[in-house]
Every structure is written in structure tokens, then in C-alpha cells.
N, C-alpha and C positions, 0 to 999 in steps of 0.2 A: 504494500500500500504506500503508494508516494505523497508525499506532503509538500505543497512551493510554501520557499516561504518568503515575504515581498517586502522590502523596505524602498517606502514609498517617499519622494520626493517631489518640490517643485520642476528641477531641471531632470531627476534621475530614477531609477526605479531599480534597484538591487534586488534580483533574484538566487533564489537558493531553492536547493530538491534534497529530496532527503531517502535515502536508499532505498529499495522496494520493503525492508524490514522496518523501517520508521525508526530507526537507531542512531545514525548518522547525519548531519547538515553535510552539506557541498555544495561551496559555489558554483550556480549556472553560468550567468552573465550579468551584464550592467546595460541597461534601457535608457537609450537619450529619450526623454519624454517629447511628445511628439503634441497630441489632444488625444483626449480620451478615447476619442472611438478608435483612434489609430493602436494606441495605447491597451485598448481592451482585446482588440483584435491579436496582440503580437501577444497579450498575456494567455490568452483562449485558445489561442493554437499550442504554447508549451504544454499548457491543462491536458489538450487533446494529446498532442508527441509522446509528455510521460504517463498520458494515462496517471492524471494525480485525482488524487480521489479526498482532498480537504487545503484549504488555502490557511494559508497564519498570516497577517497582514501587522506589523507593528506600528502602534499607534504613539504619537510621541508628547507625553504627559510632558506637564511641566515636574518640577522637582521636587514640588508641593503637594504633586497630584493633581493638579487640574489641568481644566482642556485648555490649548489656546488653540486659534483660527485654522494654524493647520491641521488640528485633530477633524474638525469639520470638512476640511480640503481629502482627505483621506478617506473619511467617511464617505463622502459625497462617492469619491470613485471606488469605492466598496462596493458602491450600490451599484453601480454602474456594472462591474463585474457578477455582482450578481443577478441581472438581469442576462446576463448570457448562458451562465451556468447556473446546475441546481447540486451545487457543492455544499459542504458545511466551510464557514470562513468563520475565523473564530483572529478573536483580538487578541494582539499580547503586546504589555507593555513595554516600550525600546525604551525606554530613559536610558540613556548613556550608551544605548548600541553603535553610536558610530564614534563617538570618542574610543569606547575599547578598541572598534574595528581600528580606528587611527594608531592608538599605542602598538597592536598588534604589529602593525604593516612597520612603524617608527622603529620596533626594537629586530623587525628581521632587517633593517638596512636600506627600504625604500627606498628611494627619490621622491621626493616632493610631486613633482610629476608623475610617477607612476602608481602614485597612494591615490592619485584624483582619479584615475583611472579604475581603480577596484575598491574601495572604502565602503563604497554602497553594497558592493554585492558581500563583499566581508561581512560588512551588519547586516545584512540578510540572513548570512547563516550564524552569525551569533541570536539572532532571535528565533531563526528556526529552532537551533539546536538547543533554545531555554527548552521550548516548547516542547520538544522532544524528550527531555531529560525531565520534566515536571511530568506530561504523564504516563513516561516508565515508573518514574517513581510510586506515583499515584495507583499505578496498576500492582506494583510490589507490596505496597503500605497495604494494598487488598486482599492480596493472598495470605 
């Protein structure tokens, strides 16, 4: 069962999949955002490729916990994807996902330039792979 998992931006849309066992994040690619329709389309056909059977979309609190404008911007194109698919999409909160993504990329030796290049799809799979590892657990704490 594949899981995308999307870190969504104004210019960018960082994508991650998660192994056909649900155990693992891996970065796909990184999405120049285009409009939405164009946007829902490029996401709709990966859904279709890996045969993904649930979306995790990260939604980016403030640090307080509250929403700002872009929780809405997000939302908004939530919806929009789910009007194409009849997937389960489920939120998970990125607070600080693209700063780790950035330390990540900082302590392997990037370039500046080539961290703007993958940073999105980095937080993509640091949020997939929360999500993943919250419910293995959840499935362990069960047994």
C-alpha cells in the first residue's frame, strides 16, 4: 500500500512515496507549481503510476499552533485534489519540516544551490515518514 506524501508550497510542491509496505518515506521529486489544475493533474497521474492508495499533505501551523493564510492556501488545494480522487488524505502537522529538511541537506555538504533544489521534497519525506512511524506505532501500542 503506497502512501504520497506532499509538502505543499506557494512556488513548490515536494513529493515523497512510501514503499509498497508503508514503512519507509523516499523522495519522489520537486513540482515547480504551475495552477492548480495543472498542479492536480501532475499530482493525479503519480496517484495513478504508484497506484497510492492515501495522500498525507503537511499543513504548516504556526508554533503556537495556529493557522495562518497559508494553512487555508493548502486546504483550499486539498480540496481541489480531492475532487479528482476518492482517496483518504489525512493532515499532518510540518512545523519545522523544512528547517530539518534544510539542516539535513547543511550537514551532508550541500551547496546552497543544490539544497533549493531538493529541500521540498526532503520535507516531504520527513512528514511522510512522521506519519508512517506514528501509525506503526499506533498499530504496535494495539497488539
Amino acid at each position: 500500500m503506497r502512501i504520497l506524501g506532499l509538502d505543499v508550497g506557494s512556488k513548490r510542491i515536494g513529493v515523497a512515496m512510501s514503499d509498497p509496505l508503508g514503512i519507509i518515506a523516499q523522495g519522489l521529486t520537486t513540482l515547480q507549481c504551475k495552477n492548480q489544475d495543472s498542479d492536480r493533474e501532475t499530482i493525479v497521474g503519480l496517484i495513478r503510476q504508484y497506484e497510492v492508495q492515501e495522500i498525507v499533505v503537511g499543513i504548516p501551523y504556526h508554533m503556537n499552533g495556529s493557522e495562518g493564510p497559508e494553512v487555508k492556501k493548502i486546504r483550499e488545494f486539498v480540496s481541489v485534489i480531492r475532487e479528482a480522487v476518492s482517496l483518504p488524505i489525512h493532515e499532518w502537522d510540518e512545523r519545522l519540516s523544512t528547517v530539518a529538511a534544510e539542516r539535513l541537506l547543511i550537514e551532508a555538504d550541500m551547496s546552497r544551490k543544490k539544497r533549493r533544489k531538493v529541500v521540498d521534497k526532503v520535507a516531504a519525506v520527513i512528514i511522510l515518514q512522521g506519519f508512517l512511524d506514528k501509525r506503526r506505532h499506533e498499530v504496535a501500542s494495539q497488539s
